[in-house]
TORFI-435068 format. One record per residue (C-alpha): x negated, y negated, z; residue in one letter. Coordinates in steps of 0.2 Angstrom, whole numbers, plus 5000, padded with zeros to 4 digits. Last residue first. Example, Ala and Ser with C-alpha at 12.3 -4.5 7.8 and 13.67 -1.06 7.14 Angstrom:
<nodes>
493250055036S/493850225039A/
</nodes>
This chain:
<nodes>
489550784960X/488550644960X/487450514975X/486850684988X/485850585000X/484350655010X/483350615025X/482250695038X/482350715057X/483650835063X/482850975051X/483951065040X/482651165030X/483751115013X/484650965017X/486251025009X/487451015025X/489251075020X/490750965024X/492351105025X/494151035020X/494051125003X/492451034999X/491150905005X/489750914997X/488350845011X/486650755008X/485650745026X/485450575036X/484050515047X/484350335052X/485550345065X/484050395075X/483250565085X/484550675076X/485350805085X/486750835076X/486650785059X/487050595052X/488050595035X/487650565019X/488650585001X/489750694990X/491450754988X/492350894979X/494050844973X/494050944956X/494150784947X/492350724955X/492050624972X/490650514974X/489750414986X/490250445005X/489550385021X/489750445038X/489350415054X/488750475072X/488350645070X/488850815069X/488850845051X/490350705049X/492150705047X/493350695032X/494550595042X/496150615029X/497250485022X/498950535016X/499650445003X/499650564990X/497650594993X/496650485003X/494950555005X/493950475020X/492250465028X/491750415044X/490950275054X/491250285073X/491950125083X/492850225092X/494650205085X/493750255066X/492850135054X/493250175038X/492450265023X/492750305003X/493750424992X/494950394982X/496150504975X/497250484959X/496850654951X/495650554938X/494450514953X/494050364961X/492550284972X/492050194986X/493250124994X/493050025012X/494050035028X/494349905043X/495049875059X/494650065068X/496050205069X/495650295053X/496050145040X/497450095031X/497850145011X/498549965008X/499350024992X/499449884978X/500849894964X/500949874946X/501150074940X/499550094950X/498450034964X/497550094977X/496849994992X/495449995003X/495349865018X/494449735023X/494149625040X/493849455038X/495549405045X/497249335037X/497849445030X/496749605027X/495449575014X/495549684999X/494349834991X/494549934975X/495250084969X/496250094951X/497550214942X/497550174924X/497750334920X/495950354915X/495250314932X/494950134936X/493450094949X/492849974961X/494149834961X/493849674971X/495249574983X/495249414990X/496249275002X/496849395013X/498849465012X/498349645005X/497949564989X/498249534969X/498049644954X/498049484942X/498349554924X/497049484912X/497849484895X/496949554878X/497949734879X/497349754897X/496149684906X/496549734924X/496149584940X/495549624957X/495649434966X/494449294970X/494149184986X/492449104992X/492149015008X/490348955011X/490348765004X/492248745003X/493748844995X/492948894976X/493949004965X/493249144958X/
</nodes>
């Protein structure tokens, strides 16, 4: 990390590979941070977005950085990486909403939420099943959140009585 002023900090993703560190780079802000590598070298992570705060996941492979977007708000997050190449993570939506996403051969897909207001993914495995918590219908507070698997295009509620006002989290698949 390289050090601006007193608050400002600025680092980029980097791969060790073959004894050299090979700078990943940015999205155009001043710092980037990997999450995960997959075991074709494929690798997730996070990057500021020129010249604001604002983040955005990114996937890169065969030397190259993919801005994966967002779902219509000003920022999106990775989370995690399978060996298929898809990542799986959240973004802020047109209305301000938090959902989960899977990006998948360059498409990213709104995964949704149990009803609610947000959603917040954790894993996904190499059969592209996802996992995490999302607010239900109904719930008295953003707080309460029920574990969902996410799968085949369908999230299914795990909280086992379903009741609006308790909280789980599904954190592997």
């Amino acid at each position: 990390l390289k050090q601006d002023d007193n608050t400002a900090r600025e680092g980029h993703a980097f791969l060790w590979q073959n004894g050299k560190m090979r700078d990943l780079g940015t999205l155009g802000g001043r710092s980037s941070y990997a999450l995960r590598i997959n075991e074709l070298g494929q690798i997730a992570g996070n990057s500021k977005y020129g010249a604001g705060e604002d983040e955005h996941a990114f996937f890169w492979a065969n030397g190259r950085m993919i801005d994966l977007g967002t779902l219509g708000g000003s920022w999106s997050k990775a989370v995690d990486l399978n060996d298929r190449g898809q990542v799986v993570g959240v973004s802020r939506t047109a209305d301000g909403q938090t959902n989960c996403f899977l990006w998948a051969a360059g498409v990213m897909t709104d995964l949704g939420t149990l009803g609610g207001a947000g959603c917040n993914a954790v894993d996904i495995n190499n059969r592209g099943q996802i996992v995490g918590d999302s607010t239900p219908a109904g719930a008295t507070s953003d707080y309460y959140s029920h574990a969902f698997l996410w799968e085949k295009g369908t999230m299914i509620d795990l909280t086992p009585d379903r009741g609006h006002d308790q909280s789980s989290c599904a954190t592997a698949v």
